[in-house]
C-alpha positions in Angstrom: 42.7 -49.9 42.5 40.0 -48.6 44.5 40.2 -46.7 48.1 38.2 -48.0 51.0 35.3 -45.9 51.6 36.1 -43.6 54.6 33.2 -44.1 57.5 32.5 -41.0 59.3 34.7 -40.0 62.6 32.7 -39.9 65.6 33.0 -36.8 67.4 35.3 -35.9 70.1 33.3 -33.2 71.5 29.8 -33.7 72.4 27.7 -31.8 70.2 25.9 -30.0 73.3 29.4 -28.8 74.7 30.1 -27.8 71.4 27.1 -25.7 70.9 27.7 -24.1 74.3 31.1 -23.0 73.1 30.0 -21.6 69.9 27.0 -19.6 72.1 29.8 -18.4 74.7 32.0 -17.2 72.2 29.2 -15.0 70.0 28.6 -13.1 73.7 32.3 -12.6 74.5 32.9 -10.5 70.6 34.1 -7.2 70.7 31.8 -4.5 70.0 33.3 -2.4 67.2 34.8 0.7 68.1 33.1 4.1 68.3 33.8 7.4 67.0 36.2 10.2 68.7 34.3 12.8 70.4 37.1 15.3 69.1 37.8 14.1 65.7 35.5 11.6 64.7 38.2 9.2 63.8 37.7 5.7 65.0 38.3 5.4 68.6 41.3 3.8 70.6 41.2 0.1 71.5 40.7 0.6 75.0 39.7 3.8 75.6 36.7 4.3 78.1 37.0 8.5 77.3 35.8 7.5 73.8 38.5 9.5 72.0 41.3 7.9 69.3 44.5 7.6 70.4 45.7 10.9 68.9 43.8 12.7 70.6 44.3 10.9 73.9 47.7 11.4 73.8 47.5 15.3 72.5 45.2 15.4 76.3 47.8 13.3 78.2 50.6 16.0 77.2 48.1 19.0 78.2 48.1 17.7 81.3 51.8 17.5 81.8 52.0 20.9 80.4 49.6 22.3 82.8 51.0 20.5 86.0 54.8 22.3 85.2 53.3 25.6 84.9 50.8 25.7 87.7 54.0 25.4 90.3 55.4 28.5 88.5 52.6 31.2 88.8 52.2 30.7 92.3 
């Protein structure tokens, strides 16, 4: 028994929109991520400070620790 050869499916998107798409999506990739200004280490997804998230959070808790202590040598 033999199969039917199969014609070839017509396209359901036009190939122009399609190749709009394909240039749309190549712009809209995410640039790989830097390097820590601290540490070096690979930076936080995110971050516009350009540091990694260990670091970010190690300044985030400085913070905190200053702001409770400013209130106490006044």
């Amino acid at each position: 028994m033999k199969r039917k050869p199969q014609s070839k499916p017509e396209p359901v998107v036009s190939p122009e929109i399609l190749e709009g798409a394909k240039r749309a999506l190549s712009t809209d990739r995410i640039k790989p991520p830097g390097k820590c200004v601290v540490c070096s280490a690979e930076t936080a997804p995110g971050s516009t400070e350009q540091l990694c998230w260990v670091c970010r959070r190690l300044k985030i808790s400085a913070w905190r620790d200053v702001e409770q202590t400013m209130p106490a040598q006044e």
